[in-house]
C-alpha positions as CSV (number, residue, x, y, z in Angstrom):
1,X,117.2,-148.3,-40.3
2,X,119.7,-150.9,-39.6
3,X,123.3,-151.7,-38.5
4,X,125.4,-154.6,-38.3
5,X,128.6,-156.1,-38.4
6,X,129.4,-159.5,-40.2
7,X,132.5,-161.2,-41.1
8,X,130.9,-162.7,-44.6
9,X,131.4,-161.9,-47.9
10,X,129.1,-158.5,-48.6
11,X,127.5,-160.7,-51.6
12,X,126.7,-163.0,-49.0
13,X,125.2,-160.3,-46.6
14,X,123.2,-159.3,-48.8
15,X,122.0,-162.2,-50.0
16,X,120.9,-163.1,-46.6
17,X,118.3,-159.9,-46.8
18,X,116.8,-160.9,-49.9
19,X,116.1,-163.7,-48.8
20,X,114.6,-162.4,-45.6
21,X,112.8,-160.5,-47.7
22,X,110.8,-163.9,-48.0
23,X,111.4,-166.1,-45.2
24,X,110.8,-163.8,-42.5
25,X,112.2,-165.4,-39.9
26,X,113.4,-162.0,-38.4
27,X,110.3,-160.4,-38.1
28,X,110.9,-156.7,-37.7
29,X,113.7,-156.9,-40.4
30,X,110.9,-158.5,-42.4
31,X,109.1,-155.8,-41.9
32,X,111.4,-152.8,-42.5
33,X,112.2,-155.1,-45.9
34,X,109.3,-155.2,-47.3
35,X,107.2,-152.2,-46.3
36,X,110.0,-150.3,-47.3
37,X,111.7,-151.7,-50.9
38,X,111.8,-148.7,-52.7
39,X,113.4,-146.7,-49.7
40,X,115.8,-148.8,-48.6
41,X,119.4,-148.9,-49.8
42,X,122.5,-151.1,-48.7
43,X,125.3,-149.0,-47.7
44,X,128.8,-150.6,-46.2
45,X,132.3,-149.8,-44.7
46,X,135.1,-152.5,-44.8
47,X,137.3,-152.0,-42.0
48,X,139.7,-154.3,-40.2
49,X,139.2,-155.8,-36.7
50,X,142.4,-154.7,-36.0
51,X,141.9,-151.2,-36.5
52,X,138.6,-150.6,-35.3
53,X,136.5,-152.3,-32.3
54,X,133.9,-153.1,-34.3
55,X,131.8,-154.1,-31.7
56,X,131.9,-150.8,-30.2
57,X,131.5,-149.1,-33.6
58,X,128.0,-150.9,-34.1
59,X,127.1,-150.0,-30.3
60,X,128.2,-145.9,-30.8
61,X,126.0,-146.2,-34.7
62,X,122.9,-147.7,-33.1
63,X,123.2,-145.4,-30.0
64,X,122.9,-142.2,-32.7
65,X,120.9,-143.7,-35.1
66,X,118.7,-145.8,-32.9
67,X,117.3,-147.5,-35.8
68,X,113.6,-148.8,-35.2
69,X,115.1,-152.7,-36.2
70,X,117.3,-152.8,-33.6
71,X,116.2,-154.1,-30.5
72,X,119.1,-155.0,-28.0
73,X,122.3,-154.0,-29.9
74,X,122.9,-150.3,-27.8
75,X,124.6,-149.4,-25.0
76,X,123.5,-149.8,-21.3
77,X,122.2,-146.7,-21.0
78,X,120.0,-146.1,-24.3
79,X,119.2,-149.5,-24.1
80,X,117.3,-148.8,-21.1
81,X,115.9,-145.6,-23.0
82,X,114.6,-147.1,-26.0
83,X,113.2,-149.7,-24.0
84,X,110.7,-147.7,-21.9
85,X,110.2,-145.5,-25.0
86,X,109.0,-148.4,-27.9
């Protein structure tokens, strides 16, 4: 439903979620959160910036995926798809 990158710890990622769970200060995250608890698992890959473009790698992800979260991390072209299509 969601993908990111972050440089902070993955204790601290996640951290930020539960807590967004109840702040809501990112409201479709908020959302998928808490409509969703039960369903929802946190999943992650530790790579190195030096081996992968990470950047890239969350673009190509969110271009298959094209998780309903997401709102402006695709590229050009599906950006432009999902847009006329949500």
């Amino acid at each position: 439903m969601y993908v990111g990158i972050t440089t902070r710890t993955l204790r601290k990622r996640y951290g930020e979620y539960l807590d967004e769970m109840r702040r809501g200060k990112r409201p479709r995250v908020y959302y998928m959160l808490n409509k969703y608890p039960d369903d929802l698992y946190f999943n992650y890959v530790s790579l190195q910036p030096e081996t992968a473009d990470l950047e890239q790698l969350e673009l190509d992800l969110n271009d298959a995926i094209l998780p309903p979260v997401v709102t402006k991390d695709f590229t050009a072209e599906i950006r432009d798809l999902v847009s006329a299509l949500r």
